[in-house]
Structure formats: structure tokens, C-alpha cells
C-alpha positions in Angstrom: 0.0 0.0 0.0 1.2 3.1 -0.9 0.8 5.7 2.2 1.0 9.6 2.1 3.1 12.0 4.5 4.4 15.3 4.0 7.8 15.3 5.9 10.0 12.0 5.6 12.1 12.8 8.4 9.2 13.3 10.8 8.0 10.0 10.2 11.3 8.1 10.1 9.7 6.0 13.4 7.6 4.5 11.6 8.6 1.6 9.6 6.9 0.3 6.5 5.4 -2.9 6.6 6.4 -5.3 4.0 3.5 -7.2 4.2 0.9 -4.5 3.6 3.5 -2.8 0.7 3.5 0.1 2.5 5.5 3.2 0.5 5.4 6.8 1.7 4.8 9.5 -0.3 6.7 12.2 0.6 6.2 14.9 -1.9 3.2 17.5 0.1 2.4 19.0 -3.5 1.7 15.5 -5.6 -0.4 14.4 -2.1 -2.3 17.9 -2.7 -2.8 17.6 -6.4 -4.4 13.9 -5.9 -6.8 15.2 -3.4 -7.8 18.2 -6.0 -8.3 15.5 -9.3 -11.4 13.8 -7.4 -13.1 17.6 -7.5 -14.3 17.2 -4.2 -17.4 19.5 -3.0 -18.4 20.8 0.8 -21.5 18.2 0.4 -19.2 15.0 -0.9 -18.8 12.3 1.2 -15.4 11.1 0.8 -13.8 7.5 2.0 -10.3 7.5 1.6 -8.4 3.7 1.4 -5.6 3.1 3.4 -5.3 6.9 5.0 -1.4 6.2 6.4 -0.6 8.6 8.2 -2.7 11.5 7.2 -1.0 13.9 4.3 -3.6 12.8 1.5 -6.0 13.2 4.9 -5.6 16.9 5.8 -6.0 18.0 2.4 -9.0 15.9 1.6 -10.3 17.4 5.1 -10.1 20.9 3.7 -12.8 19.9 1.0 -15.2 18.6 3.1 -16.0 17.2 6.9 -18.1 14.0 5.2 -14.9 11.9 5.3 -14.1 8.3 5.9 -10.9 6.6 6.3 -10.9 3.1 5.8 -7.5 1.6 7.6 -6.1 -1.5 8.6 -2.9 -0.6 10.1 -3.7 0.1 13.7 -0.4 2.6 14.3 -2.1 4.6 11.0 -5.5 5.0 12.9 -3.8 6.1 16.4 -1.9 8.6 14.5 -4.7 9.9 12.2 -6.8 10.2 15.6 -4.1 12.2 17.3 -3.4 14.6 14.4 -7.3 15.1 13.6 -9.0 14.2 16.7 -12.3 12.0 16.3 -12.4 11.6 12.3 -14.7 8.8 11.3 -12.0 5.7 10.6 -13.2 2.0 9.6 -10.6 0.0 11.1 -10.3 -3.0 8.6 -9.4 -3.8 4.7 -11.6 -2.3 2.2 -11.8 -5.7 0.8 -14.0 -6.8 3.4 -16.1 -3.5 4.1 -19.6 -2.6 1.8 -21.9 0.4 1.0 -24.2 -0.1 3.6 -20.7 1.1 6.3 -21.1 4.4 3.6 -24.2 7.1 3.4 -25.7 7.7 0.2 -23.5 7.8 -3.0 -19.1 8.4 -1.9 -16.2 9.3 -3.8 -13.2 7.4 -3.3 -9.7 8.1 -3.1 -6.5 6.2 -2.1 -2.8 4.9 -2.5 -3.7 1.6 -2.7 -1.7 -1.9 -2.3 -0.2 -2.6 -6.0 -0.6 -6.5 -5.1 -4.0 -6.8 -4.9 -5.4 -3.4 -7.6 -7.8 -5.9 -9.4 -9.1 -6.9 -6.0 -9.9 -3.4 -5.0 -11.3 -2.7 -7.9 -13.8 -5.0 -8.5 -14.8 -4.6 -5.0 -15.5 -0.8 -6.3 -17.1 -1.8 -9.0 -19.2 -4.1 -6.8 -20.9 -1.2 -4.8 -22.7 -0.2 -8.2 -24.5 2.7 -8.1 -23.3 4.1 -4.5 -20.2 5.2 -6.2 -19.8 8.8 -8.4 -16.1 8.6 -8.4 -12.9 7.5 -7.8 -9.1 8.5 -8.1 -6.6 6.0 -7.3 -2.8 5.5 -7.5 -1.4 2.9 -8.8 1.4 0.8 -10.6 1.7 3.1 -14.3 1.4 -0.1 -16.4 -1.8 -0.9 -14.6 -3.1 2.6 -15.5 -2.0 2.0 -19.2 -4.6 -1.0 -19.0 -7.3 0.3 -17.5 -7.0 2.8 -19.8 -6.4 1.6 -22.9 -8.1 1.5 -26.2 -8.8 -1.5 -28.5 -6.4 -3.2 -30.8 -3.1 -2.2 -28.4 -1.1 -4.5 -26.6 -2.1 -2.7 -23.4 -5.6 -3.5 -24.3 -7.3 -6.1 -22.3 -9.7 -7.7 -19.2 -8.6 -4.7 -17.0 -9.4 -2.2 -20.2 -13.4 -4.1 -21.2 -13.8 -4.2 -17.2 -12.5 -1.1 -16.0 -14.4 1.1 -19.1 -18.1 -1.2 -18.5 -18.7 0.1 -15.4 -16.7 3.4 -15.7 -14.6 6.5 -17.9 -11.4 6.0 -16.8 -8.8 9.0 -17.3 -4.9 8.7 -17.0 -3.9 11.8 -15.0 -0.5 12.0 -14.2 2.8 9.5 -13.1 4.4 9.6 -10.2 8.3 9.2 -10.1 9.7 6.9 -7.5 11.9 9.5 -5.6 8.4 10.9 -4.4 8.6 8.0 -1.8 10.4 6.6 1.0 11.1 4.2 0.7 11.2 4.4 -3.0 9.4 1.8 -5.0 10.9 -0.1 -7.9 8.2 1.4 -10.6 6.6 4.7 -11.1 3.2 5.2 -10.1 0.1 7.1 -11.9 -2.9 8.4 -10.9 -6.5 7.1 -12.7 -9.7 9.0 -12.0 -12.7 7.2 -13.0 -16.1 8.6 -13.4 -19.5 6.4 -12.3 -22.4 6.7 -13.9 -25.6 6.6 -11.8 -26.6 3.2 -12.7 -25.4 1.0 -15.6 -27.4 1.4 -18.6 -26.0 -1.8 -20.4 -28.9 -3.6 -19.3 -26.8 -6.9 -18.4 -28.3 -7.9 -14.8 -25.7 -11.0 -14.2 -22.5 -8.7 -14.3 -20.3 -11.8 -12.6 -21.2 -13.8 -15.5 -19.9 -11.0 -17.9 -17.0 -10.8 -16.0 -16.3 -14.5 -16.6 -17.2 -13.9 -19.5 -14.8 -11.1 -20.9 -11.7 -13.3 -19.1 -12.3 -16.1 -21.1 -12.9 -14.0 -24.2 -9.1 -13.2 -23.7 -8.0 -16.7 -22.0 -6.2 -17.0 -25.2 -5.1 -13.8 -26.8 -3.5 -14.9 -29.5 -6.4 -17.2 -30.8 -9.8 -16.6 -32.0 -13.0 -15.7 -29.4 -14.6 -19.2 -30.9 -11.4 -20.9 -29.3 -11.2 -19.1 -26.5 -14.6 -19.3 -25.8 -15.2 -22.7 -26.5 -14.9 -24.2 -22.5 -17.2 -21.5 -21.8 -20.0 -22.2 -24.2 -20.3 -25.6 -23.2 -19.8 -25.2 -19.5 -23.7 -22.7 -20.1 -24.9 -24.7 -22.8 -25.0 -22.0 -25.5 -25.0 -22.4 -28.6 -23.2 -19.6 -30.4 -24.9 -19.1 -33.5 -27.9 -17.6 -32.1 -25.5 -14.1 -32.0 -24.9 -12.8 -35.4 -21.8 -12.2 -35.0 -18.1 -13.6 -36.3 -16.3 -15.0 -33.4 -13.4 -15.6 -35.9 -12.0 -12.5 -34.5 -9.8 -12.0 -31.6 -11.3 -10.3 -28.2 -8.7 -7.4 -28.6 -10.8 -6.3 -31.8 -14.0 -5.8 -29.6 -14.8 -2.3 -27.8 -16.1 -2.5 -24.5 -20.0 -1.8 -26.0 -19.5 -4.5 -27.9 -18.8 -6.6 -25.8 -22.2 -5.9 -24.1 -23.9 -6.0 -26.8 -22.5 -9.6 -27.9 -22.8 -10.7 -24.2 -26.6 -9.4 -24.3 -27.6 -11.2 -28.0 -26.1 -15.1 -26.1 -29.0 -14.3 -24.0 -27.1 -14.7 -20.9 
């Protein structure tokens, strides 16, 4: 996870914990700038994953009082209580938390563990409609995939997944000197914007999802390869979609995937 402060000597005491990939970011003026891309309002109710120890915090804090911090490390939430006093703080993984804990529709924002992106980010595409936005940070080739467009090497499950249920953006990078201790690849900031609902009209979303991976199980072969295991694992019989499956998923835009996915009358 990678954690925001403002002064790296200040916070020398605290030692990074391997296990949770903690990184600090040390650079006041990059932790302001990512608070400022989520175009927070008075009235936005912000949750913030993996708060550290508080830089991204006090300027998120400055945008509005609706704030949440969602943190596992339990030396993070004694410090963020003792530089903020009695901020609201959800003291476990984000993983495990959903949008009941959260009032009405959030914004999110965090550094989050490189490890386990995907994880996170299905889990953020899971609250659906509760969601307006998010800005995250994290590893730059990631970003490239969730951003990327069709017929590019970058192009991919991340890319159909990531765009289905959101407009992704590629802000900025982030060098590796902006952290202590510094990681071995630069980092980028995404921002992606949430409709209000979906308007695909695809009701089993986990079933698309399974979809879309198999779709690119084998990139380098046709969809009607790749997709063979999964047709006969749900019975379908392909030719009721007019469509040529001769062609490989990186071809396919992410509305047409949907729209393929919605004529198998899954």
C-alpha cells in the first residue's frame, strides 16, 4: 500500500510494513494535487483507502468534513486520531467493508496496495451505483490497461472491465523519488467517473466478467477458441448471436462486448 506523508524525516519511526506494501509519499504537493483531481465539494462524502498517516487526509479534510478513512494498520489510525481528533475511521481492509458502512452515494480516493489493484477494484465496482467517483494511485502499467483502447497491446480484461462500469482517465505519473522508501516502478494516478446506474442492461454482471476473461483466455487465438470451454460449460449455442467470433477479443470495444454478451441471451 502506498501511504501519504508530508515530511519523511518526521515519520522516520515508523517503519513500513512489507507485508501490507507500504510506500510513503513524501512529496506535500503531488499528495495535494491527488486530493484536487477527485473535485471534491463541501457536500461530498469522501472514503479514503488506506489513510497512512494522514497527508492525502488533511487536504482531503479541507474539501469537506463527510470523510471516511478506511484503515487496517492500527499505528495509522492512532496517528490519524491524534493529528485530527475524532475523524470517522473504519478500522479493517476495504476488501472486506460494503456500502451499507457508507451514506448515500461516496467518492473514493486512495494509495492503494499494487498486489492486490484488481481486488480493490472489482470490489468498487461491486458497490454499483453508490459510487460517483474514484481517483486512485497505482502501478503506471496498470493505469496504461485500465486505460487503454482497443487493438493495443495494453488492451485487455482490465481495459473491457474497467471502461463497462466506468470513464477511466490517466492523469498524471508519479516518479519513485516521491517516496520513501522508493518503489521499484513509477506510479500514476486514474480517475474514473460512475455513472448513476449502468445502462448496459446486463443484470448478471459476474457472468460477464467470466465472460470477458475467457474472451481473452487466449489472446492470441480466435473468441470461438477461446470461448469454447465457456460455451459448453452454459450450454450455448453460439450461432444464435450474429456475430463472427473468428476475430480475436482485442478487436472488440467495450460496448460490444455488451452488446455480444446481451444477444447469447445470458
Amino acid at each position: 500500500m502506498v501511504m501519504s506523508l508530508t515530511n519523511k524525516e518526521k515519520y522516520k519511526k515508523f517503519k513500513p510494513l512489507k507485508f501490507l506494501g507500504q510506500n510513503f509519499l513524501v512529496d506535500d504537493n503531488i499528495a495535494a494535487k491527488i486530493a484536487g483531481s477527485l473535485d471534491i465539494s463541501p457536500d461530498d462524502y469522501v472514503v479514503e483507502i488506506g489513510a497512512g498517516y494522514g497527508a492525502l487526509t488533511k487536504h482531503i479534510l479541507k474539501l469537506t468534513k463527510n470523510y471516511t478513512a478506511v484503515e487496517i494498520d492500527r499505528k495509522c489510525v492512532e496517528t490519524l486520531h491524534e493529528k485530527f481528533g475524532d475523524i470517522n475511521i473504519i478500522e479493517k481492509d476495504f476488501l472486506l467493508t460494503n456500502p451499507e458502512e457508507f451514506p448515500g452515494r461516496i467518492k473514493i480516493i486512495g494509495n492503494i496496495p499494487y498486489n492486490i489493484t484488481s481486488k480493490i477494484l472489482f470490489k468498487i465496482f461491486s458497490f454499483g451505483g453508490s459510487v460517483s467517483g474514484v481517483v486512485i494511485m497505482v502501478q503506471k502499467e496498470y493505469a496504461a490497461r485500465m486505460t487503454s483502447q482497443p487493438r493495443t497491446k495494453d488492451y485487455g480484461i482490465i481495459s473491457v472491465q474497467t471502461q463497462f462500469f466506468s470513464k477511466p482517465k490517466y492523469l498524471f505519473s508519479v516518479p519513485p523519488t516521491a517516496f520513501f522508501p522508493k518503489p521499484d516502478v513509477t506510479s500514476a494516478i486514474v480517475r474514473m467517473d460512475f455513472p448513476g446506474e449502468l445502462t448496459s442492461g446486463i443484470k448478471n454482471i459476474p457472468l460477464f466478467q467470466e465472460f470477458v476473461r475467457e474472451s481473452f483466455s487466449q489472446r492470441r487465438k480466435t473468441m470461438k477458441n477461446s470461448l469454447n470451454g465457456f460455451f459448453q460449460k452454459y450450454k450455448i449455442d453460439p450461432a444464435i448471436a450474429d456475430f463472427d467470433f473468428s476475430v480475436r477479443a482485442e478487436t472488440l470495444t467495450p460496448a460490444e462486448f455488451t452488446a455480444l454478451f446481451t444477444s447469447l441471451k445470458l
